[in-house]
Structures are given as structure tokens and as C-alpha cells.
N, C-alpha and C positions, 0 to 999 in steps of 0.2 A: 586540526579542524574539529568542533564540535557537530555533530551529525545526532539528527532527530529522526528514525524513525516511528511513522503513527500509522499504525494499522487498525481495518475492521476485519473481523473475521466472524463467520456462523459457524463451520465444521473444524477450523481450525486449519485449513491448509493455507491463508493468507498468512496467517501467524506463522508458522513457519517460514513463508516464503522472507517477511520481514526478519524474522533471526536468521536467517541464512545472507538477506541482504544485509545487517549488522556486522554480521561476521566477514561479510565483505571488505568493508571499512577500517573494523580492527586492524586486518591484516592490512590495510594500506597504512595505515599507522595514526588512524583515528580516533577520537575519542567520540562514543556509540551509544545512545539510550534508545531502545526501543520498547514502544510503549503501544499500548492500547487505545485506541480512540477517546474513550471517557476517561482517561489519563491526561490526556494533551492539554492541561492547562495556559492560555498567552503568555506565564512566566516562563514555562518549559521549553515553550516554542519561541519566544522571543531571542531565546538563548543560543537558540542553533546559529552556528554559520551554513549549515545546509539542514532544508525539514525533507525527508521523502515521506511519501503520504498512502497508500496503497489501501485498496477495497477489492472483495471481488466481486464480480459483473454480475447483475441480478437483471433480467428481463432491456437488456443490452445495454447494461449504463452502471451508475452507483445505484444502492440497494437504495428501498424506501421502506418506509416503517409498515406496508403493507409486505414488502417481501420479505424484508426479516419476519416477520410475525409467520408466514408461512413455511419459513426457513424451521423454524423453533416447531411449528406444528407437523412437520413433515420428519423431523427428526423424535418426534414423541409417538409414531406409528409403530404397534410391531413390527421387527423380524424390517427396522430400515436399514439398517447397520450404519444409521447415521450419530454421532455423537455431537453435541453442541459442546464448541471452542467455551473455556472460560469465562469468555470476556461479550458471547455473544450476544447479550440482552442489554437492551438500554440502546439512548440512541447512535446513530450510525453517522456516517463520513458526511452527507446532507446536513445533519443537524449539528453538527461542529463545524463547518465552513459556516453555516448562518450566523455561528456565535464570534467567529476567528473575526477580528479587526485588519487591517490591510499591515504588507510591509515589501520589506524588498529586500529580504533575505534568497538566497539563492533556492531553489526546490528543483525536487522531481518528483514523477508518480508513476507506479506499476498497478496493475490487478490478476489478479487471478481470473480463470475463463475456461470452459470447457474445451477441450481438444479438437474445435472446428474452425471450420471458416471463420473469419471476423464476423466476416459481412450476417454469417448465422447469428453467433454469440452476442457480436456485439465487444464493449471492451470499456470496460469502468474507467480506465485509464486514460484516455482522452476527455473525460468526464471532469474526472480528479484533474489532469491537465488546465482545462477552461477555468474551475474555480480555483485552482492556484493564482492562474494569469490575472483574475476575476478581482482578487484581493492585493494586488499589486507584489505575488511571488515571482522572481525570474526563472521562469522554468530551464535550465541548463542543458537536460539532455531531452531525447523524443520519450514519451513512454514508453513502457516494458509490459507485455502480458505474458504471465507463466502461469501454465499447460496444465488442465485438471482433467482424467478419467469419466467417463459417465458414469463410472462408479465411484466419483469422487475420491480418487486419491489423485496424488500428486503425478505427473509421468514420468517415469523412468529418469533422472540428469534433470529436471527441473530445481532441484537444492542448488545442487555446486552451480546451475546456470546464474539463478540469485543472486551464489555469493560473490560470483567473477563478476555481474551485473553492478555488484556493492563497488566492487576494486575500483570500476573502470568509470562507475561517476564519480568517486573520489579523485582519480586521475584528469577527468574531464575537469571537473571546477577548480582544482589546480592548476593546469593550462590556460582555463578561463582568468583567473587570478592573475597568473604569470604575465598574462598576454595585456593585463591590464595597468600593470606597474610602470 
């Protein structure tokens, strides 16, 4: 199975969480591109048998070009001990669904979120969920949100949760497949 992950990230712990979700996959015996949002061209995405799409939760939902912008300016304060991901400037998960055209390739979507309640945080991931379904993606499994520090790092078993998370919807859209033959 060809597997697309697309991620947004600002600090970079979404980023990881996608190479750890990737790493998932390989190990189920997939073939894996994980890429960056402003990477995700419709040839690249067309190509997957499965896309997973992941952002993390910005003011309870996917980012906006107002929250990245203070994501970026809140990491430029002294003494934040915040680093900005690679990949974080330019636009975000919002503004690539506006450009994404419909399909009915299989999908899922994760976010990253702070170590609270939903109902506090909020969860990008139902967000990213609605505009999969939105563009005619069949979304395969529930989303996934993994666990970030107030001091923004990742929690403790957050990676390997990812990459078991990668295994086991590779697993699932194979059943799905099976079940459909």
C-alpha cells in the first residue's frame, strides 16, 4: 500500500509525531512518504492508497494563519525555549484543503494537543476529520490526538504510541479492503 503522510507543524512535535506515524507503516510493510503540508502536491496525493493528514490543535481546531503567525512570534521571544519546526511558515492545513480537489481515496487524521481535557484543548483532528469527509476522503479509522507538555514537548510513549498508531491503520484498511473483495 502507498501511504501519504501530510503534516503541519510550528515547534515540530507534529513532525515527529508523522515520522513516527510513517515508521508505522514501513514496519507494516508499506510503502511511506511523509511530507510537509507545502509539499502535498494533487499528484503526490492522488497517488496514495491511503493520505493521513495531521496539524496540531491551535485555539481548539486546525491552526489559522492568525495562530501560526503568533506561533512564529511567540517562538522569536527571548529565553522561550521555543524553536520553530522547518517547515513552519507558509500556509497551513486550512489553506491546502481549500486548494485539495475531491477523491475517494481512503484517509485518516491525528493532531497533536496539549495534555488536557479535549473538551479544554479542543482537537484539530476532528477538524482535519470533517474536511477529509468534506472532499470526498473515506475517513477509515476515528482520529488520534497525541499528547504534548505545557512545556511543549512531546509525553513520555507519545512516539512509539504514533508508530503502533501507523501499524494498526495500515491493519485496519487492509481488513477494510479484505472485507470488500
Amino acid at each position: 500500500m502507498h501511504v501519504v503522510v501530510v503534516y503541519e507543524s510550528m515547534y515540530g512535535n507534529t513532525h515527529t509525531i508523522a515520522g513516527a506515524i510513517g515508521r508505522g507503516f514501513e514496519a507494516a510493510g508499506d510503502e511511506v512518504m511523509v511530507v510537509p503540508v507545502h509539499e502535498a502536491d494533487r499528484a503526490l496525493v492522488d497517488g496514495a492508497d491511503l493520505l493521513v493528514v495531521g496539524g496540531p490543535t491551535h485555539a481548539h481546531s486546525m491552526s489559522r494563519e492568525s495562530t501560526r503567525q503568533s506561533a512564529v512570534e511567540m517562538a522569536a521571544k527571548p529565553d522561550s525555549g521555543l524553536t520553530l519546526d522547518e517547515d513552519a511558515e507558509g500556509d497551513g492545513l486550512r489553506e491546502w484543503f481549500e486548494a485539495t480537489g475531491r477523491s475517494g481515496t481512503a484517509a485518516a487524521a491525528f493532531d497533536t494537543r496539549i495534555s488536557m481535557a479535549p473538551i479544554l484543548t479542543g482537537r484539530a483532528s476532528k477538524a482535519i476529520t470533517k474536511q477529509l469527509r468534506h472532499h470526498g476522503y473515506d475517513v477509515v479509522v476515528e482520529p488520534e490526538s497525541f499528547l504534548v507538555t505545557k512545556d511543549n514537548h512531546l509525553e513520555p510513549g507519545e512516539e512509539a504510541r504514533a508508530e503502533a498508531w501507523g501499524t494498526s491503520v495500515s491493519a485496519a484498511v487492509r481488513d477494510i479492503a479484505a472485507s470488500r473483495s
